[in-house]
Residue frames as a rotation matrix with the C-alpha (Angstrom) as fourth column:
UNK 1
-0.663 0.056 0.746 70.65
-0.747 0.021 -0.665 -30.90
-0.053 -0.998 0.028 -20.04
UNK 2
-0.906 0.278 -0.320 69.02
-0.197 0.391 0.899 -33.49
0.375 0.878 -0.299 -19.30
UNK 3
-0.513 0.799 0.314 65.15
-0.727 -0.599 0.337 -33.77
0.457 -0.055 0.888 -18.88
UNK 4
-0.997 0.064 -0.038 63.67
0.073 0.920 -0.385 -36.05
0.011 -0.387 -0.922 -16.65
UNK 5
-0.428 0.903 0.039 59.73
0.381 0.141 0.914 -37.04
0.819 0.406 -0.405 -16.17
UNK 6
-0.048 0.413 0.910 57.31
-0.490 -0.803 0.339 -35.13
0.871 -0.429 0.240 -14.61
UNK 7
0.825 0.042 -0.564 57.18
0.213 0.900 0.380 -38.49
0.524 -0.433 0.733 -11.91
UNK 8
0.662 -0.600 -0.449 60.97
0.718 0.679 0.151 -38.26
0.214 -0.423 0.880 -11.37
UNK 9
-0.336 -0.654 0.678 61.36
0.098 -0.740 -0.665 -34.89
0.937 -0.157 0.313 -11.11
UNK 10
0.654 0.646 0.394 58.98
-0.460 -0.073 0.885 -34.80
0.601 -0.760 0.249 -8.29
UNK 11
0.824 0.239 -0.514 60.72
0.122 0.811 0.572 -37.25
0.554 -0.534 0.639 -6.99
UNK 12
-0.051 -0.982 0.182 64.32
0.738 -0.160 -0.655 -35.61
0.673 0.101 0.733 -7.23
UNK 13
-0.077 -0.012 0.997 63.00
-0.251 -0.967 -0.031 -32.42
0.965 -0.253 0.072 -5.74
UNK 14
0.912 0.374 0.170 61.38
-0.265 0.220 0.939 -34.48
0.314 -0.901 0.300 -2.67
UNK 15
0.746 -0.471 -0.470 65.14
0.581 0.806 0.114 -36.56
0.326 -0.358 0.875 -2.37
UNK 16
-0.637 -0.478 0.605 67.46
0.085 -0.823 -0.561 -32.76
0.766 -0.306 0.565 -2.83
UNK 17
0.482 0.546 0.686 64.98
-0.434 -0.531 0.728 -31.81
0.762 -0.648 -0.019 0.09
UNK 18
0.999 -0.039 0.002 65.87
0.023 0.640 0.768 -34.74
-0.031 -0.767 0.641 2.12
UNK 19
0.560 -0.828 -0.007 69.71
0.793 0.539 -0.283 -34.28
0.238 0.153 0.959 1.08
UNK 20
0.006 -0.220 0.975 69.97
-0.025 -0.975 -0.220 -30.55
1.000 -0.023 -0.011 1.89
UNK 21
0.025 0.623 0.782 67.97
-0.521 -0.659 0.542 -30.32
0.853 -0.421 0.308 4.66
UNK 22
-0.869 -0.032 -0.494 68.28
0.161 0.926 -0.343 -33.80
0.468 -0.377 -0.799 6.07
UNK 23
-0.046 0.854 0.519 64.36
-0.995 0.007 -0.100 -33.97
-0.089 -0.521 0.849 6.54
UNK 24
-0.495 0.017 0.868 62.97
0.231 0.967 0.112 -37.31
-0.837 0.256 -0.483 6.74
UNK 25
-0.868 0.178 0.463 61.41
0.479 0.056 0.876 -38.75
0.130 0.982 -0.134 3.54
UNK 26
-0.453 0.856 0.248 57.93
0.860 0.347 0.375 -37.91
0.235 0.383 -0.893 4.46
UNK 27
0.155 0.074 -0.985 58.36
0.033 -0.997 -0.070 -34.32
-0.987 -0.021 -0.157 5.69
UNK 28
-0.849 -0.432 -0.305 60.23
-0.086 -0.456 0.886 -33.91
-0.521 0.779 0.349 1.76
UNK 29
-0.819 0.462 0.339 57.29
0.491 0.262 0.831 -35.87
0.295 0.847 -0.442 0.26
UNK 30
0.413 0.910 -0.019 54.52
0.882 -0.405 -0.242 -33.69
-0.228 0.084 -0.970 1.98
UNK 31
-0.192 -0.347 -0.918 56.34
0.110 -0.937 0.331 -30.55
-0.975 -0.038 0.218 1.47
UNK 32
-0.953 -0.122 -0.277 56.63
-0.198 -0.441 0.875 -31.26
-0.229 0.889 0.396 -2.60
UNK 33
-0.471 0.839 0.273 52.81
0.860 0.368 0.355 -33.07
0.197 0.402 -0.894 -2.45
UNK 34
0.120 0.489 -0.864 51.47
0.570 -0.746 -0.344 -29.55
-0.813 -0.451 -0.368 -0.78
UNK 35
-0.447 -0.611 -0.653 53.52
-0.051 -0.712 0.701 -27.72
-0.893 0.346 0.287 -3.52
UNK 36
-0.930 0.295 0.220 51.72
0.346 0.493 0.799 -29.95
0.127 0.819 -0.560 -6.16
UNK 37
-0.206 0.935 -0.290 48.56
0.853 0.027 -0.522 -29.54
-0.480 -0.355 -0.802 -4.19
UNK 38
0.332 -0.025 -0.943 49.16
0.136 -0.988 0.074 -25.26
-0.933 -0.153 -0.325 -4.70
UNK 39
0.951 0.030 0.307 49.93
0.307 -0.006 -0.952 -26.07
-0.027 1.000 -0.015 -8.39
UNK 40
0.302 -0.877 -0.373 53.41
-0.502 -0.479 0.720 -24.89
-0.810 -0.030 -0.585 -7.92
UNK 41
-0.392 -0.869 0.303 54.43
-0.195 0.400 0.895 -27.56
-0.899 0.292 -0.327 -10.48
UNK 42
0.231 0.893 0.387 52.23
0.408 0.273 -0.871 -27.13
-0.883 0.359 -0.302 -13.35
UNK 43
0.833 -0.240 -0.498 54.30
-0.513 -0.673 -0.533 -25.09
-0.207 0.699 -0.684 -15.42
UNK 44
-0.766 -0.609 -0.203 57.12
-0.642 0.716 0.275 -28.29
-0.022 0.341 -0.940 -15.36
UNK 45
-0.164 0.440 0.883 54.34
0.101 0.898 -0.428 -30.27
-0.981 0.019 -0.192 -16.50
UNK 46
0.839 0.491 -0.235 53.74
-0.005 -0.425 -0.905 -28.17
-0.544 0.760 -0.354 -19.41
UNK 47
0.586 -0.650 -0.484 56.93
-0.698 -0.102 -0.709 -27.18
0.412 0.753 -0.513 -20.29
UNK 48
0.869 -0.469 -0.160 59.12
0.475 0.880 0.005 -30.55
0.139 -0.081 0.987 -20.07
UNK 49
0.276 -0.845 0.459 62.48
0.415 -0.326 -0.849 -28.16
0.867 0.425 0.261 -20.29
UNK 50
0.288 -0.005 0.958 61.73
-0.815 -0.527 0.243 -26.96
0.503 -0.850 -0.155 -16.66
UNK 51
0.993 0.089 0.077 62.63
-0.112 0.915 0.389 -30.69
-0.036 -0.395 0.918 -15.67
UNK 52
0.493 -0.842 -0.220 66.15
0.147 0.330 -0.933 -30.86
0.857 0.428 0.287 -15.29
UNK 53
0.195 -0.470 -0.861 68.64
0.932 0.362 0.013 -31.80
0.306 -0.805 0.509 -12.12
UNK 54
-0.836 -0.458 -0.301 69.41
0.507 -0.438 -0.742 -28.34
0.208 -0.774 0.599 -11.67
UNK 55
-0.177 0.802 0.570 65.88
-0.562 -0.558 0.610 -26.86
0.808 -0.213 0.550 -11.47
UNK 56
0.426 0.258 -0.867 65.22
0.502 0.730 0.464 -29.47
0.753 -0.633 0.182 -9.41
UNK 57
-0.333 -0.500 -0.799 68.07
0.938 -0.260 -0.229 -28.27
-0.093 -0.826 0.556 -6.48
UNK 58
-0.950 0.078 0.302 66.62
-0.069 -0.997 0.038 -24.58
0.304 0.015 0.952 -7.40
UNK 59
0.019 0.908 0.418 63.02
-0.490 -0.356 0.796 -25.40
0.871 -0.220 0.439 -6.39
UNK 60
0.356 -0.019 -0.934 63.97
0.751 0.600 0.274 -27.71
0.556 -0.800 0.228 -3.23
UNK 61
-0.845 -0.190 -0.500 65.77
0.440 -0.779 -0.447 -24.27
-0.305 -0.597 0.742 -1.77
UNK 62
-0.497 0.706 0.505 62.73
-0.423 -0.705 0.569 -22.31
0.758 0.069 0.649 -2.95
UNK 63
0.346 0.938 0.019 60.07
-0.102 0.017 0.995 -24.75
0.932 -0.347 0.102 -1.37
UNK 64
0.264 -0.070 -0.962 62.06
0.907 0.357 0.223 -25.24
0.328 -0.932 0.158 1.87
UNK 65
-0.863 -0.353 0.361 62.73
0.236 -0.914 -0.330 -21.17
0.446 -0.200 0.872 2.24
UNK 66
-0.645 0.653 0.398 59.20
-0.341 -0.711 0.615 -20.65
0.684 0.261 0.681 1.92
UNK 67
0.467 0.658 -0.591 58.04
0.332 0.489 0.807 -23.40
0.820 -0.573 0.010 4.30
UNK 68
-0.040 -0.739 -0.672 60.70
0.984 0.088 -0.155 -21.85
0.174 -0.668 0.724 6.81
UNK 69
-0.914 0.144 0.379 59.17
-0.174 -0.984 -0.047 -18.30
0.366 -0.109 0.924 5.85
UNK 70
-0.190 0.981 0.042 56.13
-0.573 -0.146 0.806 -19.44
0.797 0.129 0.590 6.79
UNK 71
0.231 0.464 -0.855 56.64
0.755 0.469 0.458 -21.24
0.613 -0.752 -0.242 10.11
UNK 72
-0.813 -0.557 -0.172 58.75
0.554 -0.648 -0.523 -17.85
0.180 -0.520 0.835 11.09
UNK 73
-0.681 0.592 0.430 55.79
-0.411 -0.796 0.445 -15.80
0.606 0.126 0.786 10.19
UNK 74
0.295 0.810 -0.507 53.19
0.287 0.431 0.855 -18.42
0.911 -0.398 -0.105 11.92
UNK 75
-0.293 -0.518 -0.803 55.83
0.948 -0.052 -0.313 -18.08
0.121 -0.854 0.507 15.40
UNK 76
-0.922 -0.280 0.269 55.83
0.205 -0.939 -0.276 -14.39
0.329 -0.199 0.923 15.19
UNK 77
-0.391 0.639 0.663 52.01
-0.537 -0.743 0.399 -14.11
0.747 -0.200 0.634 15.31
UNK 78
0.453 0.146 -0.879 51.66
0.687 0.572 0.449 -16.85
0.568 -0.808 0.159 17.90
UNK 79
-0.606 -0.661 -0.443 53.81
0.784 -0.401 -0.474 -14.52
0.136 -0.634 0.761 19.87
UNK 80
-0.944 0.140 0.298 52.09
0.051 -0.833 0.552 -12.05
0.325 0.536 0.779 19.36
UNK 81
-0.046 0.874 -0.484 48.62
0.164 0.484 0.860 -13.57
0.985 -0.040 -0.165 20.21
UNK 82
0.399 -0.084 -0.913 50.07
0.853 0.401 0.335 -14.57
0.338 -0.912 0.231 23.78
UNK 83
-0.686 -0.592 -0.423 51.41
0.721 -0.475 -0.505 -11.21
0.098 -0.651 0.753 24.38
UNK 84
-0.544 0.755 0.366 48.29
-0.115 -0.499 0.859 -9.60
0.831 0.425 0.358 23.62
UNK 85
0.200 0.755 -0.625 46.54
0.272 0.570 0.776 -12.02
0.941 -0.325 -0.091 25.74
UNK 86
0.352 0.039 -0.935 48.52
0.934 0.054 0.354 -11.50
0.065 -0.998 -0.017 28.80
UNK 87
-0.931 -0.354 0.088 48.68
0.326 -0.916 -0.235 -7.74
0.164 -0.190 0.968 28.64
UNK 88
-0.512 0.851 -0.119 44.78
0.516 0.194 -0.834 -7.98
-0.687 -0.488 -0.539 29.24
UNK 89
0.235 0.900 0.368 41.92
0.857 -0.013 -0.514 -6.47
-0.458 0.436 -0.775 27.69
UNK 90
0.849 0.134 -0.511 42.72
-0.089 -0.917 -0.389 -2.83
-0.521 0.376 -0.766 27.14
UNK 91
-0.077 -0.883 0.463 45.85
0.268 0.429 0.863 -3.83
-0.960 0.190 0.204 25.69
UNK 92
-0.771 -0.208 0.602 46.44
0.636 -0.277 0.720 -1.82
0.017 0.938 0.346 22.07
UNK 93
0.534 0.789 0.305 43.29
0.835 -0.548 -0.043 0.23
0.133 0.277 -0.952 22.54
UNK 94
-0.619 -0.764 -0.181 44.69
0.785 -0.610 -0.110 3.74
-0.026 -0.210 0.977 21.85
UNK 95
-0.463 0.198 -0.864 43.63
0.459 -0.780 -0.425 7.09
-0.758 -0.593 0.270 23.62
UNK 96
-0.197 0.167 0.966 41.90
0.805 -0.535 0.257 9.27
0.560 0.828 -0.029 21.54
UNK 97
-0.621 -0.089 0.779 41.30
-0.109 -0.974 -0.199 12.90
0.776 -0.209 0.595 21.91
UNK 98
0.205 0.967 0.150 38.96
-0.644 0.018 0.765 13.09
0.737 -0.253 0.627 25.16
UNK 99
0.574 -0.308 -0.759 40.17
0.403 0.913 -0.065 9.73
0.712 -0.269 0.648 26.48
UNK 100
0.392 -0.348 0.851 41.60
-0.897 -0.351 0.270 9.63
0.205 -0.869 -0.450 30.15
């Protein structure tokens, strides 16, 4: 297989993002610079053998699951927030023994 530089794998993962997903370029390129940011790629700096066309298409579905598990999860508790909000104060407070 063959191994490409740490440089151009980045880059491969950011372009499979943009070729899956059809994001634009600069949603792919913050998505993999965040991933860098969160060290995600630090183990295919070390090991050079983790660099290779198909890791590459195996971490572009990872990081675009996880950014897609994470706006689902952000929606849900926004929802959540606002239904809280307009069910008013006592909203979730539960009865206890005693309680009328």
């Amino acid at each position: 297989m063959t191994q490409l530089t740490y440089e151009a794998y980045l880059d491969e993962v950011a372009t499979l993002l943009t070729e899956l997903y059809d994001l634009e370029d600069e949603a792919a390129i913050k998505l993999v610079v965040d991933a860098q940011d969160a060290e995600y790629f630090s183990p295919h700096d070390d090991h050079p053998d983790m660099r290779t066309l198909t890791r590459a298409r195996e971490d572009a579905v990872a990081l675009f699951k996880a950014k897609q598990n994470r706006v689902a999860t952000q929606q849900h508790q926004q929802k959540r927030q606002q239904q809280a909000r307009s069910a008013g104060p006592q909203a979730g407070k539960a009865k206890g023994p005693g309680r009328k």
